[in-house]
C-alpha positions, -999 to 999 in steps of 0.1 A, spaced: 4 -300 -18 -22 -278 -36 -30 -285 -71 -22 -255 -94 -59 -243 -101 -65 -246 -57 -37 -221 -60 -48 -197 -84 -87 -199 -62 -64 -188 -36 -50 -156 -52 -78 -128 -41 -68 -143 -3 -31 -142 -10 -33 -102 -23 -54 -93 6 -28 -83 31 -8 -62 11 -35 -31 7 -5 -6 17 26 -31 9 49 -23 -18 67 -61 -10 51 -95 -19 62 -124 0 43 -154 4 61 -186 -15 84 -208 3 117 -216 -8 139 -246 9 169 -243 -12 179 -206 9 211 -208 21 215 -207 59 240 -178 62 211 -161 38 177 -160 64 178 -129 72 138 -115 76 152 -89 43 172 -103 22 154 -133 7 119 -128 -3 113 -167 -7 122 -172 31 88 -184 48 89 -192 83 55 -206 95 69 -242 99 100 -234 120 86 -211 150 55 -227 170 49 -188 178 46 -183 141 13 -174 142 16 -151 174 45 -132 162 29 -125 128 -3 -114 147 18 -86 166 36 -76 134 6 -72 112 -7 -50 143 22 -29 138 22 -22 107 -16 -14 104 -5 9 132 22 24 110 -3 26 81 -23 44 100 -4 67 115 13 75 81 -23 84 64 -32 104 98 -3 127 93 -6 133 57 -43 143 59 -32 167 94 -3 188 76 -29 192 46 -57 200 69 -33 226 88 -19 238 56 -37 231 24 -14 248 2 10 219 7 8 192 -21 15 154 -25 44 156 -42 53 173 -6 44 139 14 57 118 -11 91 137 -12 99 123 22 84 91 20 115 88 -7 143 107 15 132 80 44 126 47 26 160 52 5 180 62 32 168 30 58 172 7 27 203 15 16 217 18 50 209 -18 56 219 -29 25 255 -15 33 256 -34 69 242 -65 56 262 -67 24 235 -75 -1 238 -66 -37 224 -37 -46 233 -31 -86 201 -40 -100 221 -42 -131 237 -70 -114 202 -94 -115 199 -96 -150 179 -74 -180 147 -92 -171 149 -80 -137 159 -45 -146 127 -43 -172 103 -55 -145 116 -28 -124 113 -2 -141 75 -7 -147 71 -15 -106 83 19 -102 67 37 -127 28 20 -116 47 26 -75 52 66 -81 21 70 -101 -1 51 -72 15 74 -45 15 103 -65 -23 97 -70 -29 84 -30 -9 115 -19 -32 140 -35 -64 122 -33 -64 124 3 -60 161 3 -92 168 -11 -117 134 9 -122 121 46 -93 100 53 -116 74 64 -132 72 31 -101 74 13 -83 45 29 -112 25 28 -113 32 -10 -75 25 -15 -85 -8 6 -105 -20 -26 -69 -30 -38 -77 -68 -38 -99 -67 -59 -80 -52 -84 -50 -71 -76 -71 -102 -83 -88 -85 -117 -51 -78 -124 -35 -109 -121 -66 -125 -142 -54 -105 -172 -12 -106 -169 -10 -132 -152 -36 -160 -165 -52 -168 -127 -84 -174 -126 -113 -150 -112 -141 -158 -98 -181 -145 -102 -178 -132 -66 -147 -115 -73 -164 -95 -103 -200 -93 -82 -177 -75 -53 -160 -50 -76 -192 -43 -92 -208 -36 -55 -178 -17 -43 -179 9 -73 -214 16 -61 -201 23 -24 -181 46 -37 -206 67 -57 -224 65 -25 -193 85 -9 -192 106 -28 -229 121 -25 -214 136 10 -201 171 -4 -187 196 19 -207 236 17 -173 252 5 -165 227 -23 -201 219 -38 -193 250 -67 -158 229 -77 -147 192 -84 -118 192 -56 -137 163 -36 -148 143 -67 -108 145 -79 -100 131 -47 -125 105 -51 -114 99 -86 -71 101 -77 -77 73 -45 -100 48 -71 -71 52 -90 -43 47 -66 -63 15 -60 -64 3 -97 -27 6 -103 -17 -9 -74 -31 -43 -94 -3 -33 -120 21 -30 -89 11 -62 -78 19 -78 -108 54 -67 -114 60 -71 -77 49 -111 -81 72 -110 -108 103 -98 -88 92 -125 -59 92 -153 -82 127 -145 -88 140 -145 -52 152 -107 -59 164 -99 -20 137 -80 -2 155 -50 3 158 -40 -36 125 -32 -44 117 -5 -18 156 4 -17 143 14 -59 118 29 -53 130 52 -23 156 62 -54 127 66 -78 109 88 -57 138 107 -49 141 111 -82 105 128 -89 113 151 -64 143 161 -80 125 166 -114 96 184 -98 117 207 -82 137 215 -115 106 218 -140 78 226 -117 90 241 -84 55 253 -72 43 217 -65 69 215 -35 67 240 -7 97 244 15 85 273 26 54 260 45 78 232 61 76 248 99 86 230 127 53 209 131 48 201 95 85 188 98 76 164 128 44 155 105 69 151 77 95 130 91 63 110 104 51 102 73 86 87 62 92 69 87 61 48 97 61 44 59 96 25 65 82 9 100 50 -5 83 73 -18 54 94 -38 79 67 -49 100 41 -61 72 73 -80 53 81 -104 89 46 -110 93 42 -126 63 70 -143 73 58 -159 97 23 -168 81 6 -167 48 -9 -130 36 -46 -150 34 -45 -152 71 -33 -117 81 -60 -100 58 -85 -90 85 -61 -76 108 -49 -48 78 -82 -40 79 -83 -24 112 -68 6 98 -102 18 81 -114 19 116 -87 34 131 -94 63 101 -132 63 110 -124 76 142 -98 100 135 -123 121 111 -148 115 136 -124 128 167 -100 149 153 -113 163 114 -148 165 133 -165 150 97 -199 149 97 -211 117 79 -251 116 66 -268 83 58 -254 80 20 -218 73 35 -226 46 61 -245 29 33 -218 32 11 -193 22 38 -212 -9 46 -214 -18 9 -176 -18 8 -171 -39 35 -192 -68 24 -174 -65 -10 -139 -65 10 -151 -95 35 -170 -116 9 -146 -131 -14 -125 -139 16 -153 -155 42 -166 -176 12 -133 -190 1 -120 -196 34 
């Protein structure tokens, strides 16, 4: 049994896995009813005790979803590298239509509760601000990407512990530690670094500094995500609500954006490829969802960390083989520099 400060020197570890995550569950919980342990519908469930393959099957799911993570950032940069004029809101629109649609579908088979009204007022309040920090960080991912390498973007968004851990210090009264704050400090230099690399055709506008600017962002609320998101898992919410929400919520933005600001959406441009790209992007989104959720399962987040990572090289090498980006000696630097702040806090309190 850990005492409760070893627990809060555990945090930045504990956030570390859920870089593109919009589900946190790490606690165990013994008083889950039998008929109840099914891999969605209890976020308390923890399984690493139970399965002496624990560790194995959580290895192969975290590999699947970094694959689906992947995969979904891949597509999203090739439709707006085949057809610029195609926004975020265009991405995000079917990130919505596919997470909504899988969620509610299994919520209907399995028989789980979905009135949020249902949970309580406390619950609905912490909702609503998960969704509103959830559509702001995608709507800020989403067009951050259109305008930066996809490798430097994710790697950017993958600063997200670090705010996480800066996050919880300040709602949620854990402590952070000097190497923590050292890290951030390093990273925001990394990033400066990055963004020395301008393109010929944009050096005359800010589109690439915007994209800089909307990723550091997506990064940053995803701390406020975090937080609201530990709320809901300390109340043993089933899994499914929180994604089944915000699949609703996002639906929703698409509906508004449509109504008051039709020229963000472009149905139009949707041609048989961007379609397959489309439907791509929803439903690895769904698939990575899935797969991250059973992984941590099966082991704590702390342990599954470095595997997530494996999607910033997966991203190197797609701008390097497909985008054919040329990087100069400020973004390896920088790179590098963002690494060690990722890998440090974790190697030193391991």
């Amino acid at each position: 049994m850990t005492s409760n400060n070893e627990e809060k020197d555990q945090g930045y570890n504990k956030l570390s896995a859920y870089s593109h995550s919009f589900e946190v569950s790490c606690q165990k919980d013994d008083e889950v009813p039998q008929n109840s342990r099914r891999f969605l519908n209890s976020s308390g469930l923890h399984l690493e005790d139970e399965d002496k393959y624990a560790y194995l099957k959580a290895f192969f799911f975290m590999t699947l979803a970094t694959l689906s993570w992947s995969l979904h950032h891949l597509c999203m940069k090739l439709i707006y590298w085949r057809t610029p004029e195609i926004t975020g809101f265009d991405t995000i629109s079917f990130f919505g239509y596919f997470t909504f649609a899988f969620y509610f579908g299994y919520g209907l088979v399995t028989g789980v509760d979905m009135n949020i009204f249902n949970y309580g007022s406390q619950v609905v309040k912490i909702m609503s601000g998960r969704l509103l920090c959830g559509v702001l960080l995608d709507i800020f991912i989403s067009n951050g990407l259109r305008f930066i390498p996809i490798s430097k973007g994710v790697l950017i968004f993958s600063l997200n512990p670090l705010f996480c851990a800066i996050a919880a210090a300040i709602f949620l009264k854990e402590r952070i530690t000097l190497i923590s704050i050292g890290s951030t400090i390093g990273a925001f230099l990394g990033i400066y670094l990055l963004t020395l690399n301008q393109s010929d055709e944009v050096k005359e506008d800010s589109r690439e500094l915007l994209g800089y600017t909307l990723t550091l962002l997506s990064a940053v609320t995803y701390g406020s995500v975090f937080v609201f998101l530990r709320a809901l898992n300390n109340m043993n919410l089933p899994l499914i609500i929180s994604p089944l929400y915000f699949g609703i919520a996002t639906c929703f933005q698409t509906l508004l954006v449509f109504i008051f600001k039709r020229d963000l959406l472009n149905f139009e441009l949707y041609d048989s490829v961007n379609l397959i790209l489309l439907s791509l992007v929803g439903t690895t989104a769904v698939t990575g969802l899935i797969t991250m959720n059973i992984a941590n399962k099966y082991s704590l987040a702390s342990k599954m960390a470095p595997i997530s990572y494996l999607e910033n090289v997966f991203t190197l090498l797609a701008d390097i083989l497909i985008f054919h980006y040329h990087f100069v000696s400020t973004d390896v630097v920088g790179m590098i520099i963002i690494v060690i702040c990722l890998a440090a806090p974790m190697i030193l309190k391991s």
